[in-house]
C-alpha positions as CSV (number, residue, x, y, z in Angstrom):
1,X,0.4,-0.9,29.0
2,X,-1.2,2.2,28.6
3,X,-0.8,4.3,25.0
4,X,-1.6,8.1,24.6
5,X,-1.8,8.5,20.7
6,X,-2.4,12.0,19.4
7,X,-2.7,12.2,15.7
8,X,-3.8,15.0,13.3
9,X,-7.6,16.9,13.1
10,X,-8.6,16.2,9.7
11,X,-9.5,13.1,8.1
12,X,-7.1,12.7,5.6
13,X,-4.0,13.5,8.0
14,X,-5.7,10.8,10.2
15,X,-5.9,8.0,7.4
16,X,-2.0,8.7,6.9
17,X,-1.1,8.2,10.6
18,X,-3.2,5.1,10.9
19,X,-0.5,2.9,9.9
20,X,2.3,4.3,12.5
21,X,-0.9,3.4,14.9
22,X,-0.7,-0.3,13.3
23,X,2.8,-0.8,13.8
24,X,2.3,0.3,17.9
25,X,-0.2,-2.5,18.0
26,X,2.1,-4.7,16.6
27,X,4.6,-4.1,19.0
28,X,2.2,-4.0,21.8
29,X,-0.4,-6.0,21.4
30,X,-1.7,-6.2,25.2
31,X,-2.1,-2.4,24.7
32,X,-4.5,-0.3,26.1
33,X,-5.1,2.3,23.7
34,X,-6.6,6.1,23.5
35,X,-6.7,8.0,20.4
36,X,-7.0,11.8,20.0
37,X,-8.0,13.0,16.9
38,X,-10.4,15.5,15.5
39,X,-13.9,14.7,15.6
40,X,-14.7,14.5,12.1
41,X,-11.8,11.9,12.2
42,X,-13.1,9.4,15.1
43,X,-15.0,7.4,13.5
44,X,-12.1,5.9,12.0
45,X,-10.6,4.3,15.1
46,X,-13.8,3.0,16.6
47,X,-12.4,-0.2,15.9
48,X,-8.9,-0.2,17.1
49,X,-8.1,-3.3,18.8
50,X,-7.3,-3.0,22.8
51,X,-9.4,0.7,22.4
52,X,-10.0,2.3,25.5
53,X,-11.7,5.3,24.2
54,X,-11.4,8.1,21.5
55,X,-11.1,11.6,22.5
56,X,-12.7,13.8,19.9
57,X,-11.0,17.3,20.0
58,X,-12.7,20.0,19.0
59,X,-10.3,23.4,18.1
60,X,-10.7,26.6,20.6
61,X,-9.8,30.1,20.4
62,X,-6.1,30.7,22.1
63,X,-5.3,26.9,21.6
64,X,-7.7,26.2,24.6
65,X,-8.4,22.5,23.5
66,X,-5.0,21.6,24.3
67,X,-6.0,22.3,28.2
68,X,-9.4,20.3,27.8
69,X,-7.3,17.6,26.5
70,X,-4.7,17.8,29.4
71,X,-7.9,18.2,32.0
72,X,-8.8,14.4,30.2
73,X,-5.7,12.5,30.8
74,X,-3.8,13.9,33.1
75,X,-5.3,11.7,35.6
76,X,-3.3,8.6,34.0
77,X,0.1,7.6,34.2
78,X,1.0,6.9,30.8
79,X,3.4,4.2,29.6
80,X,4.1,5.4,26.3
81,X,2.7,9.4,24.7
82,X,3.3,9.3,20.7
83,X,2.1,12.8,19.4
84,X,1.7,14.0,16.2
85,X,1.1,17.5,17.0
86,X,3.7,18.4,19.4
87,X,1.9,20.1,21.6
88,X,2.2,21.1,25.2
89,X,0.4,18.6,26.6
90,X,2.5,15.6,25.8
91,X,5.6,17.3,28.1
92,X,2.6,18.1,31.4
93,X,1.3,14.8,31.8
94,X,2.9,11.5,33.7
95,X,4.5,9.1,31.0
96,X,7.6,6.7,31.5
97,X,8.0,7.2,27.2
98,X,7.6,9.9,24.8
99,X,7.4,10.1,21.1
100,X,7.0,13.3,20.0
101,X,7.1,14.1,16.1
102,X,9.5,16.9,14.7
103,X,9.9,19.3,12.1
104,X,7.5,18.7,9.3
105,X,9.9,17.1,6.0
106,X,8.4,17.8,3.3
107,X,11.1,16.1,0.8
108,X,9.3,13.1,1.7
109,X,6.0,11.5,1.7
110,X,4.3,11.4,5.1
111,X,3.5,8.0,5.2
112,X,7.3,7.1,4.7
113,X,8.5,9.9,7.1
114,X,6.3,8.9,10.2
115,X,7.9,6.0,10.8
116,X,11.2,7.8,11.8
117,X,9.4,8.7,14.9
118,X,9.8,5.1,16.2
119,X,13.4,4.2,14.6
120,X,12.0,2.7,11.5
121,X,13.2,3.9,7.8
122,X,10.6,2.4,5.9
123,X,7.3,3.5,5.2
124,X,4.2,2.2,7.2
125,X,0.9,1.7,5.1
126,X,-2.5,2.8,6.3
127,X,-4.3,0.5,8.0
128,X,-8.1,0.3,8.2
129,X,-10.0,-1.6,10.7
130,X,-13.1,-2.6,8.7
131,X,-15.7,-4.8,9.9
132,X,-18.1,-7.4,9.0
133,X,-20.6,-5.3,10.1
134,X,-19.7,-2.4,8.7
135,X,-18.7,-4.3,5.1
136,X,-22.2,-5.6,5.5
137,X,-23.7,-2.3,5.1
138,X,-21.3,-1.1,2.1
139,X,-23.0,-4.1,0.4
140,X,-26.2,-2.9,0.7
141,X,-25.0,0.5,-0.6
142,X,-22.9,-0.2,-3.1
143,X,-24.1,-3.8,-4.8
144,X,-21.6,-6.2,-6.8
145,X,-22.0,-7.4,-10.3
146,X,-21.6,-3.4,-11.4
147,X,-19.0,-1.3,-12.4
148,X,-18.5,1.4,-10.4
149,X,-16.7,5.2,-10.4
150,X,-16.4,6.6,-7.4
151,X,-16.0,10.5,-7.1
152,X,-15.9,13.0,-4.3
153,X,-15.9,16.7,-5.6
154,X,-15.2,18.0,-2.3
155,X,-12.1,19.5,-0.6
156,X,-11.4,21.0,2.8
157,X,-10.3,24.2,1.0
158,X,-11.8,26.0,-2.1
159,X,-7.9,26.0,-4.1
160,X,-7.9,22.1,-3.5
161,X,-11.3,21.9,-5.1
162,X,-12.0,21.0,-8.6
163,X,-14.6,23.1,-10.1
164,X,-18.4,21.6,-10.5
165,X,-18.5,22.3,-14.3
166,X,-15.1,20.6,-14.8
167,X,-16.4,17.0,-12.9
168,X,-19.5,17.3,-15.0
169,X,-18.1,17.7,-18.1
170,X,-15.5,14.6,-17.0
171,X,-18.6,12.7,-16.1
172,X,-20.3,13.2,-19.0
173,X,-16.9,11.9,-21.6
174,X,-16.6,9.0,-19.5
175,X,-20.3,7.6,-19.4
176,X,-20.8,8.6,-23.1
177,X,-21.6,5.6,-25.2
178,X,-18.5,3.9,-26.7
179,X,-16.7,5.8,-23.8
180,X,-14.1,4.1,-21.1
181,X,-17.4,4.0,-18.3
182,X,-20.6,3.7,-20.5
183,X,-22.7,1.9,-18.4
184,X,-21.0,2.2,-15.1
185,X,-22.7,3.5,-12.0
186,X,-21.4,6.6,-10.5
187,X,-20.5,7.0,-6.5
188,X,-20.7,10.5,-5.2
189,X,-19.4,11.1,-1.6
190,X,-19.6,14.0,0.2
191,X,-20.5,15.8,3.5
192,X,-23.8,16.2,4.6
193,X,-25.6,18.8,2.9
194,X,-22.0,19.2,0.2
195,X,-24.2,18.2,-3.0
196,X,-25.6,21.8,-3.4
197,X,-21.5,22.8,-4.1
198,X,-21.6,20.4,-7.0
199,X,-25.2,20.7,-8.7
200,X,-23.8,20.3,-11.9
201,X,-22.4,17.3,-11.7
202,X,-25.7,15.6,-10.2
203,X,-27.2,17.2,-13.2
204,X,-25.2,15.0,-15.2
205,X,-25.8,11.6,-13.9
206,X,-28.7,9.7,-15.0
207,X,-30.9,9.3,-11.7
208,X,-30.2,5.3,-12.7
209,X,-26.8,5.3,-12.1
210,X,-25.8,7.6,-9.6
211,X,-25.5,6.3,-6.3
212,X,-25.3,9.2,-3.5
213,X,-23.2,8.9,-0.7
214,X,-23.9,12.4,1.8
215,X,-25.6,11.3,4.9
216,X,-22.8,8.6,6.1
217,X,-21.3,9.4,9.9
218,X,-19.3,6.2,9.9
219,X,-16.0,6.6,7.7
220,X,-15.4,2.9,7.8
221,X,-18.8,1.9,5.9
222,X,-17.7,4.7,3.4
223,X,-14.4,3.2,3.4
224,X,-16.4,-0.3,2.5
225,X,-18.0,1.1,0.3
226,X,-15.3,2.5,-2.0
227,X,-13.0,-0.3,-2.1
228,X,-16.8,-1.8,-3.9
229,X,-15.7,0.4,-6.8
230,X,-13.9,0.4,-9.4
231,X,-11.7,3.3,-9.8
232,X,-12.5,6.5,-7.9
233,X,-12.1,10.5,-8.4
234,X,-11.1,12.7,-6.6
235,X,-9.6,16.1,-5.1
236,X,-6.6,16.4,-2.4
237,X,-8.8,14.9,0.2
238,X,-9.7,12.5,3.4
239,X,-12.1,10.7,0.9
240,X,-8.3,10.4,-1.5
241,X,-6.4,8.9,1.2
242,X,-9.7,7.1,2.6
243,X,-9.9,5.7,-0.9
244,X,-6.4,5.0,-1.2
245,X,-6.0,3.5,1.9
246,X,-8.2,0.9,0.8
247,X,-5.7,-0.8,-2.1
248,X,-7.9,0.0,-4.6
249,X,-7.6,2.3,-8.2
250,X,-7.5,6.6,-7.0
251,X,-6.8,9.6,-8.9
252,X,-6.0,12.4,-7.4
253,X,-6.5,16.2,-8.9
254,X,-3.7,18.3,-7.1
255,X,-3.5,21.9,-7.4
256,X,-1.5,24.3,-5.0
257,X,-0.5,21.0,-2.5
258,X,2.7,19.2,-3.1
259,X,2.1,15.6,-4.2
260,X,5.3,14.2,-3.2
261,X,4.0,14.5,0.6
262,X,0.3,14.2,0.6
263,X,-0.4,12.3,-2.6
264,X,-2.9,9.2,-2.7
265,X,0.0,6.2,-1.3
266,X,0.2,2.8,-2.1
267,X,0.7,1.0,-6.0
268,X,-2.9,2.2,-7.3
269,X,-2.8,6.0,-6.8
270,X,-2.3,8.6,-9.3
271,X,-2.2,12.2,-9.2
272,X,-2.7,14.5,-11.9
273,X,-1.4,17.8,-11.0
274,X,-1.9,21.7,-12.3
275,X,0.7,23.0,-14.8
276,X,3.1,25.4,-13.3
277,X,1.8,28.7,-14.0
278,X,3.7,32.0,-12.7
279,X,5.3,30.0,-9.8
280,X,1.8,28.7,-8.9
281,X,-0.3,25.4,-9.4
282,X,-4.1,26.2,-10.0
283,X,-6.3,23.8,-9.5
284,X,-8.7,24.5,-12.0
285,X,-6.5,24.9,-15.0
286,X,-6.5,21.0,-15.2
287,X,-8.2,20.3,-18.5
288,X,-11.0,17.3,-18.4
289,X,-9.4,15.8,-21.6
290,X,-5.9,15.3,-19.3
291,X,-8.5,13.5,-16.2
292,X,-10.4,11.5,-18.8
293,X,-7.3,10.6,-20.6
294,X,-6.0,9.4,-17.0
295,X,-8.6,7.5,-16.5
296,X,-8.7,6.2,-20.0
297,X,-4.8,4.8,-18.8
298,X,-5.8,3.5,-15.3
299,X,-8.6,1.1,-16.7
300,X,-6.3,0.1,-19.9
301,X,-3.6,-0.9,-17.0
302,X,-6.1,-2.5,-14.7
303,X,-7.6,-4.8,-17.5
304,X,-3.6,-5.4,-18.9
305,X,-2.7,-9.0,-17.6
């Protein structure tokens, strides 16, 4: 059986599909499968079981990479096309089975609304497909026997992004002696080349504790390596749902994005969002006394028996 599954460009979109991916698996486990995604994004399904390859599509002017993408498959008869983007080339190539997602509902969160696309009214968690290998090398970054707070100050767009200032200053309450992470080590993940958009926050961790995270390709070993920490930080981001996806402690900072459909899913997630402010939500209005006191709650409730 051969499976054409197109999911969404960026990485966070991605992370929120994988479990719909999971439950196809499930289903089909003799499955040969090809995943189309965007190329910052593939990393995360190098591991799929019954992979056959991941296409990695870049975006063209006048939706071109649509037609690359039909010039890639439409050599194959398909037995089953599930796609996430609805686009053209799902109805122009050979399959006995479509699945082709809808309008966007926005009442619900997208990890419990993908399901409906295959009859199923509950929600499907992420799924990661880490491996020993790749945990291996998250050990070497991130070593046990430490606390650790994870934080990536980065977001796809500048409204979703926190400023630098305000992550310092949060950095510096938390790791101040007598404070809820004096001692901890501190995690910063980012793109290559991102830590000149957050200098002040470097500034602010002791070169002893920060661990820096920039140069990793593989999402999976960055995936590893979070689920190491403790609690992690961050914006409306692939790193959130990357984080989240992993079971373990994430806060979200949400500004003009609605948190009832993209926020961090599963029982450890938390969002704090932006006050209402004439009919808008502004990212950075949120006060680093409301994160710290956040995270003040999160590790009170995590040592709670």
């Amino acid at each position: 059986m051969k499976i054409l599954f197109i999911t969404w460009t960026r990485i966070g979109d991605a992370v929120l599909s994988t479990g719909l991916l999971h439950e196809l698996l499930r289903r089909h486990p003799e499955a040969e499968i090809t995943v189309v995604c965007g190329p910052l994004a593939q990393t995360l399904f190098a591991n799929v079981p019954g992979l056959s390859r991941v296409i990695a599509l870049s975006k063209k002017r006048f939706n071109l990479h649509w037609l690359t993408l039909w010039r890639e498959v439409a050599g194959t008869r398909w037995d089953l096309v599930v796609d996430l983007r609805r686009s053209l080339t799902s109805y122009f190539i050979r399959a006995k089975s479509r699945r082709i997602l809808g309008p966007t509902d926005t009442t619900q969160h997208r990890v419990a609304w993908l399901p409906q696309l295959l009859g199923i009214n509950a929600p499907l968690d992420p799924h990661l497909w880490i491996s020993e290998a790749q945990d291996e090398i998250a050990a070497r970054l991130v070593p046990g026997g430490a606390k650790v707070l994870a934080i990536a100050p980065i977001a796809a767009r500048p409204e979703k992004t926190w400023p630098d200032a305000n992550f310092a200053g949060l950095v510096r309450a938390l790791l101040a002696d007598g404070a809820p992470c004096a001692g901890w080590r501190v995690l910063l993940a980012a793109g290559p080349g991102e830590e000149a958009q957050f200098p002040q926050l470097l500034a602010a961790i002791p070169d002893r504790q920060r661990i820096l995270m920039t140069d990793q390709p593989d999402l999976l070993v960055v995936a590893a390596s979070l689920r190491r920490c403790t609690l992690y930080i961050g914006n409306d981001s692939g790193l959130t749902h990357l984080a989240a996806a992993t079971g373990m402690p994430a806060l979200a900072l949400f500004g003009p994005t609605n948190p009832a459909h993209f926020g961090p899913w599963g029982d450890q997630g938390r969002v704090v969002e932006a006050p209402l402010d004439n009919d808008a939500r502004r990212i950075e209005s949120i006060g680093v006394d409301t994160v710290a006191a956040a995270v003040t709650e999160m590790i009170h409730h995590a040592r709670s028996p």
